[in-house]
N, C-alpha and C positions, 0 to 999 in steps of 0.2 A: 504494500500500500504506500500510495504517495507521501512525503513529507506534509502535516496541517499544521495550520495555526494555532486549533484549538482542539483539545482532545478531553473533554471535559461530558462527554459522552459515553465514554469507557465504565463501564462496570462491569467491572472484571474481578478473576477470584486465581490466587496461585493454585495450581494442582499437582499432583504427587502420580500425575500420567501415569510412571513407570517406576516408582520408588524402588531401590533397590531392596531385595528381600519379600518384594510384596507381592508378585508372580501376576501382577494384573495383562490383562489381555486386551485386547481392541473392543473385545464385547463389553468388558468392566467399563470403560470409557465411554464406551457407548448411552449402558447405563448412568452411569454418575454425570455426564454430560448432559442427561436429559433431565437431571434432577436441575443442575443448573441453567437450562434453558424454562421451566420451570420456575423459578428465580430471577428470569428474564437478565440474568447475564449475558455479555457478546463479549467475550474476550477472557481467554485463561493466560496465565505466567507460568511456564514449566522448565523446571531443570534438567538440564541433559549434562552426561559426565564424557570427560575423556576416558574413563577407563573402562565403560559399558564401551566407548564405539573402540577402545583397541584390542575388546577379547574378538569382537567381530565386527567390523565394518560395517559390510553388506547388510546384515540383521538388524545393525542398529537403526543405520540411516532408513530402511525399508519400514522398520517399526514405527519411527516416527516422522517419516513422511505419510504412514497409515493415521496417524493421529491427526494430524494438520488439516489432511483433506477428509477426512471423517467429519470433526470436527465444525468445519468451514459448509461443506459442502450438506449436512446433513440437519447441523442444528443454528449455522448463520456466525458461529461462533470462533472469532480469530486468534491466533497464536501469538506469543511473543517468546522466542526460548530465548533460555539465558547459556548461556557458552560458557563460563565459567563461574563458579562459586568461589567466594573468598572462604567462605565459613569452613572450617578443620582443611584449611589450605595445606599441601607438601611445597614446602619453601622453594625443592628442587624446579617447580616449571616456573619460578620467577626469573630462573636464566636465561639468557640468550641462547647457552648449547641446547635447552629443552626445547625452544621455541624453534631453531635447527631440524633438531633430530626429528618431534614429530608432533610437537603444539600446533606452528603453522598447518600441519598436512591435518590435523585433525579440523581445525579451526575452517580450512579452505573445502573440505570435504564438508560439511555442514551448511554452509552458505551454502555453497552450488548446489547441496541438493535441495533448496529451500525458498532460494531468492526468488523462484517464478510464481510459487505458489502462493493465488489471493489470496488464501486464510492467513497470510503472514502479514502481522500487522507493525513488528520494528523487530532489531536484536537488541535483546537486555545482555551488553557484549559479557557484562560479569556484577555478580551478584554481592553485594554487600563486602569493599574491600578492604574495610580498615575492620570487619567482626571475627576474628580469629588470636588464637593466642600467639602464633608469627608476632604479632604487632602488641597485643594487650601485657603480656605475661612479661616484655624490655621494660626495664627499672632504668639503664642508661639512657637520658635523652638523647646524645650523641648519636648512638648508636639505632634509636628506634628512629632519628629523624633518617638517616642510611636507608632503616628497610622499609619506612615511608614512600621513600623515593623511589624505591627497589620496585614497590607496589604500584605508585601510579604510571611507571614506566611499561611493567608490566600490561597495565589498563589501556596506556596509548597506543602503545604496539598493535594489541587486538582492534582496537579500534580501526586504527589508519586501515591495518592487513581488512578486515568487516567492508570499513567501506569502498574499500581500493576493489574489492571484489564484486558487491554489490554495492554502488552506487544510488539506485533506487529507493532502498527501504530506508527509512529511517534507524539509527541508532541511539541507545539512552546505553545508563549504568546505572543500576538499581544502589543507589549510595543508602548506607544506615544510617548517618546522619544529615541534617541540612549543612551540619559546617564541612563534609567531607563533599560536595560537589563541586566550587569552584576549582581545584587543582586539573579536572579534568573536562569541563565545560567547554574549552574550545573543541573536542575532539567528539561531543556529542550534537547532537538535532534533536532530543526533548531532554530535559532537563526530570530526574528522577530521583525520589528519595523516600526514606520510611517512616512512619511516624508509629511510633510504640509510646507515647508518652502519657503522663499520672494524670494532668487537670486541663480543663478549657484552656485555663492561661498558658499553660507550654505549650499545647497542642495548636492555641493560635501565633505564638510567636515563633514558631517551627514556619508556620505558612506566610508569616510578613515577611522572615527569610527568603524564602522560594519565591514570593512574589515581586521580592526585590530583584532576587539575580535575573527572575524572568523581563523582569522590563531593561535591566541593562545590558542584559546580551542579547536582549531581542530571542528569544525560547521558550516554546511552548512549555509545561509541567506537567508531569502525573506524580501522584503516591501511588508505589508499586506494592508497597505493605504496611498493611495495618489493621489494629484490632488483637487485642492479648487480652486475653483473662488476668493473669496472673499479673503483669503490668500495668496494671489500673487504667488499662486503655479500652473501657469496654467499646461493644460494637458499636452500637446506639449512639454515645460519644464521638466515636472518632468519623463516623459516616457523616452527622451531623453539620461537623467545624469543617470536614472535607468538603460537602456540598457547599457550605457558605462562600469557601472558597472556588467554589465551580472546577474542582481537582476532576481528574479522570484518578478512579481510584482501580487496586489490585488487593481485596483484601483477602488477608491469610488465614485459612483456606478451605476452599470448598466442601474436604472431606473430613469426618472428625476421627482420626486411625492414626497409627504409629505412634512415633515421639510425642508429638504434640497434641494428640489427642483430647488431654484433661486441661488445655486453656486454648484451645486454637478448634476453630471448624465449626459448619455449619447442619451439614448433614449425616447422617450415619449412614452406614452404607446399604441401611434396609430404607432407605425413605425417608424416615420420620426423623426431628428435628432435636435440637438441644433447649431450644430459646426461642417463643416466639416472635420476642420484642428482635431478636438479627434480624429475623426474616422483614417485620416489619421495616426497619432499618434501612435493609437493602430497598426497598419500596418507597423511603422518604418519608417513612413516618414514626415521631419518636415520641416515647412517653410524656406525658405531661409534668411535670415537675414544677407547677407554680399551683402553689397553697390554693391562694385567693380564686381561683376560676377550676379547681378539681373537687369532681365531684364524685364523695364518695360510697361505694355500693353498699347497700341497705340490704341485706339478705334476707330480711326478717320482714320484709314490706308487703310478703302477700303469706305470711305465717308459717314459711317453709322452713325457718327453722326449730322452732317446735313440733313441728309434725316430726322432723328428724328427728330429734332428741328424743321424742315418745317412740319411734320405731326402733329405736335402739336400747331404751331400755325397754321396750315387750321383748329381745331380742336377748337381753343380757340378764333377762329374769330367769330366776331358779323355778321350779314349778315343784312340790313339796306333797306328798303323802306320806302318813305314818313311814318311816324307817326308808323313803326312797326318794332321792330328790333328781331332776329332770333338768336340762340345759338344753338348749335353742344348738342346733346342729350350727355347724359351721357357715353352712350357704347364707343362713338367714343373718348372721352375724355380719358378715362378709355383704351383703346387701345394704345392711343397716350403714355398714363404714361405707360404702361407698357414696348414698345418698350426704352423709355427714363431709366426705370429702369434696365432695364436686362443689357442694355451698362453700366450702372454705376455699380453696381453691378459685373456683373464678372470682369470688370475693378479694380476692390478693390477700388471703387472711393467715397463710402459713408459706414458709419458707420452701421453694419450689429445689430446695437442693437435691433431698429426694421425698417427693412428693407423697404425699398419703396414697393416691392413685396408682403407682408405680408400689406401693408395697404390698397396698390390697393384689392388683395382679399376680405380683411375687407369692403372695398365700393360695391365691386361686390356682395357679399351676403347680402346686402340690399334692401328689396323689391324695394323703390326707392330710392336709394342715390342723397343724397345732390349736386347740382350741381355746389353750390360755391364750398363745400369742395373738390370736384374733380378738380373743376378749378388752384384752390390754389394750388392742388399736383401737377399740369401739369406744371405750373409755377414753382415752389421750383425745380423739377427734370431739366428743361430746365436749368434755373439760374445754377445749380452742371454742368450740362455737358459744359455749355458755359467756366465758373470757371477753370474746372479738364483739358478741351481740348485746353481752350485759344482762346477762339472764340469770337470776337466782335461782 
């Protein structure tokens, strides 16, 4: 695709295509692809390695030329690979002999087989190059400003050799921070960088950077990643401040599997989702968070939570004759909790970490569930609704 001016169109999501270890196949993609078409994505960010295309050539590049136009051709939805990772970098292909012997041949085999095809929407020539302990782990300044240099040398090299090749596509560098793009801006056509950060205010002065260098070098922008659990960068947040900015964003990542699994991803790989506030998110639409105009849900407005409370405990009653006392099977208990969680629950009245719903399930698909531990939930949920409603 041609060089734009503006690329603020993009909603796009990194994918783990082909993760190493993960045996996924053209059909996986296919699938998970359609979950993000679904999501109304048009654009993934995928990592390819030097060392998948030098066990085999031929299988790689076929592999992921299958992806490309799969992808393009079947769900609208365009590519950006990234050629190199900085992340658990081997110092050795930051040489010149590596880039000899068989960097350029890999780097020059990938373009060619790539540069014609529509669904290629730029090269992301290398991914994140100051995030590696190469660079973090140097206590000597001296020395780290050396393999500083060693790195964006590195970066220019691929660049020039990218676009000396193809000339046509656009190139960016998926930079980790905003201060690590200018070293390498002249050698790029969009300007790229991530945003992982804790509050609105970082997270907008992150983008008055990027809007700055954007108007002094005259370059378009994207955020190629962003959104972390674990980094207080939630989704809803960072999409947000991104939109305000009219970014074309790449958030991380579509599928919720491997490493990153427990703070990163959207979808699991059966469909179903983590968070409905991402999905919302990705759609431009974010929770309310101002007191004064929220308005809050009244569970109790057409008496359905007393009705619950009374089916649970007819549910949790002992039933008593001389010498023999009788308890409510599991089903019926397991009914009772689930009426009591659905009112809390869409009320936003318990913590959705793991949901009441998700454990009733859990009891339901056992051959015979426990019928204290179901009691105990019938109880705990009653106790929340009495609490959240105000009911003696």
């Amino acid at each position: 695709m041609k060089l734009m001016n503006d690329y603020s169109w993009i909603r796009g999501v990194c994918y783990g295509w082909n993760r190493p270890g993960s045996g996924k196949t053209l059909e996986d993609n296919r699938r998970e692809l359609g979950y993000a078409k679904r999501l109304n994505i048009n654009s993934t960010r995928i990592w390819l390695s030097y060392q998948a295309y030098a066990e085999d050539p031929e299988g790689f590049l076929n592999r992921l030329k299958g992806y490309v136009r799969m992808a393009w051709e079947e769900y609208g939805i365009s590519t950006m690979p990234i050629l190199w990772n900085g992340n658990g970098i081997d110092p050795a292909i930051l040489e010149p002999e590596y880039w000899a012997e068989s960097g350029d041949a890999y780097n020059t085999a990938v373009v060619e087989a790539l540069k014609d095809e529509p669904g290629l929407i730029m090269w992301d020539v290398m991914n994140e190059p100051s995030c590696n302990e190469y660079l973090r782990n140097e206590t000597d300044e001296e020395v780290k400003a050396r393999k500083t240099e060693k790195m964006w040398n590195f970066v220019r090299h691929f660049c020039e050799l990218t676009k000396k090749l193809d000339p046509d596509n656009p190139i960016t560098v998926g930079h980790t921070f905003a201060q690590d793009v200018e070293p390498t801006i002249d050698c790029v056509d969009v300007i790229s960088f991530h945003d992982y950060l804790e509050t609105r205010s970082r997270i907008t002065a992150t983008y008055e950077k990027i809007v700055a260098l954007s108007e002094k070098y005259n370059k378009p922008y994207i955020n190629s990643e962003l959104c972390c659990l674990c980094r207080s960068n939630p989704y809803d947040l960072a999409l947000e401040v991104c939109n305000e900015y009219k970014a074309g964003w790449y958030v991380f990542e579509l599928m919720i599997e491997g490493y990153w699994s427990d703070v990163h991803g959207i979808v699991y790989p059966d469909g179903t989702i983590r968070d409905p506030a991402i999905v919302a998110a990705l759609f431009g639409f974010y929770r309310n968070k101002d007191l004064s105009t929220m308005v809050k849900p009244n569970p109790n407005k057409e008496g359905h939570v007393y009705l619950a409370i009374k089916t649970m405990e007819e549910a949790l009653q002992e039933k008593h004759v001389l010498f023999k006392g009788e308890r409510s099977n599991t089903d019926a208990i397991l009914e009772a909790c689930e009426y009591c969680a659905n009112i809390l629950e869409c009320s936003e009245m318990v913590p959705m970490y793991e949901p009441p719903t998700a454990k009733i399930k859990a009891l339901r698909a056992q051959e015979h569930p426990d019928v204290v531990e179901c009691r105990r939930l019938g109880y705990a949920l009653v106790e929340a609704l009495k609490k959240n409603c105000q009911i003696l």
